[in-house]
C-alpha positions as CSV (number, residue, x, y, z in Angstrom):
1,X,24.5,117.2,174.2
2,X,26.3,119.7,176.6
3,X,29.7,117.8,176.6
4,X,29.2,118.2,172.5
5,X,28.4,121.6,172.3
6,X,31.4,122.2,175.1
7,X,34.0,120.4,172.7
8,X,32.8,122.4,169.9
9,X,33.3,125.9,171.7
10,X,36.9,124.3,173.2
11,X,37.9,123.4,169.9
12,X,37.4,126.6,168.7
13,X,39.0,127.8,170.8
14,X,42.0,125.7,170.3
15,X,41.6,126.7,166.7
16,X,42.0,130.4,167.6
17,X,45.1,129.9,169.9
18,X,46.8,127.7,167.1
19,X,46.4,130.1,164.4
20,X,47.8,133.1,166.9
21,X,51.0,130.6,167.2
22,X,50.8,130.6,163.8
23,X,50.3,133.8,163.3
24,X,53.5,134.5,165.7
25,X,55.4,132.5,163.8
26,X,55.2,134.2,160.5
27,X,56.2,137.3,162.0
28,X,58.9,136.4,163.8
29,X,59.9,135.1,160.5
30,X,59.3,137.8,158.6
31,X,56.6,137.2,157.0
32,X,53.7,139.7,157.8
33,X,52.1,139.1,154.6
34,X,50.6,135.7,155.3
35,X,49.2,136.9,158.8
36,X,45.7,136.1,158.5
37,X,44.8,138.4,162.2
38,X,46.1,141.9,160.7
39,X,44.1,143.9,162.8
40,X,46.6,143.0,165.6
41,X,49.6,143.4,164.1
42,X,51.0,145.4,166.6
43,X,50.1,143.0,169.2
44,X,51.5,140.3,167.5
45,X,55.0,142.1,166.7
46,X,55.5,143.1,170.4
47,X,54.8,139.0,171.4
48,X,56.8,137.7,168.5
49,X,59.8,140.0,169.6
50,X,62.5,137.7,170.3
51,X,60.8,134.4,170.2
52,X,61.9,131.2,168.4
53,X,59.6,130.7,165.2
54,X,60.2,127.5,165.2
55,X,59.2,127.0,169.1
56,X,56.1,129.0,167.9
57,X,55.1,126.3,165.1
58,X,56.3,123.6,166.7
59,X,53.4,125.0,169.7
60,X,50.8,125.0,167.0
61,X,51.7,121.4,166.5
62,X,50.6,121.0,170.2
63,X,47.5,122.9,169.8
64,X,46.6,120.6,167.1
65,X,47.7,117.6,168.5
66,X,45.5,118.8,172.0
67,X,42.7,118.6,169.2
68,X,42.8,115.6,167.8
69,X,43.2,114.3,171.7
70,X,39.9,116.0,172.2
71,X,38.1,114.0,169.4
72,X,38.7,111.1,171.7
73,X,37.1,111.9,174.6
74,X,40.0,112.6,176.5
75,X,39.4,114.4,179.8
76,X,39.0,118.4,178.3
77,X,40.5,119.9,181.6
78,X,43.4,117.6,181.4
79,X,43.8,118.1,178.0
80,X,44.1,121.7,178.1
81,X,46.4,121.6,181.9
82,X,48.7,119.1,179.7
83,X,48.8,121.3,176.7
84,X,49.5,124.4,179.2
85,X,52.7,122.7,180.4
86,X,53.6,121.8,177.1
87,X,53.3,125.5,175.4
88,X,54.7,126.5,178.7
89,X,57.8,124.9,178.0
90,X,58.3,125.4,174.2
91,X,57.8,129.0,174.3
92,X,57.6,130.3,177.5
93,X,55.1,132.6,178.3
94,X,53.5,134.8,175.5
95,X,51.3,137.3,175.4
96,X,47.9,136.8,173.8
97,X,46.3,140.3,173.8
């Protein structure tokens, strides 16, 4: 019961950080209008700022792929190390205020 309710908080998680790729993406493409997390605009503009939207969709690929891993009962810690090194090396480092 407490591994279950751990994958469902993770998974959110995940969910959260794949829509702020996403999110990152649209801006750096110019379009602010489908952002669903308007309250951090700002935030979002100073991340996107000179980042590859492609790198940034092709990292909410990972996140999603990370999630689908999860629904396996891969190891959550090496899951999220694995994806880490993954975003890591797509996009670099980016801030998630």
């Amino acid at each position: 019961m407490a591994r279950r309710a751990s994958t469902r908080a993770l998974d959110l998680g995940l969910q959260l950080v794949g829509l702020w790729f996403r999110d990152l993406a649209a801006v750096a493409w110019g379009a602010e209008d489908v952002v669903y997390a308007v309250d951090r605009l700002p935030a979002l503009r100073q991340a996107a700022e000179g980042g590859d939207p492609a790198a940034f969709r092709r990292a909410v690929e990972l996140v999603e792929e990370t999630r689908e891993r999860l629904l396996v009962n891969v190891s959550e810690e090496l899951a999220c190390e694995a994806l880490t090194y993954r975003l890591e090396a797509e996009v670099g480092r980016v801030a998630v205020a």
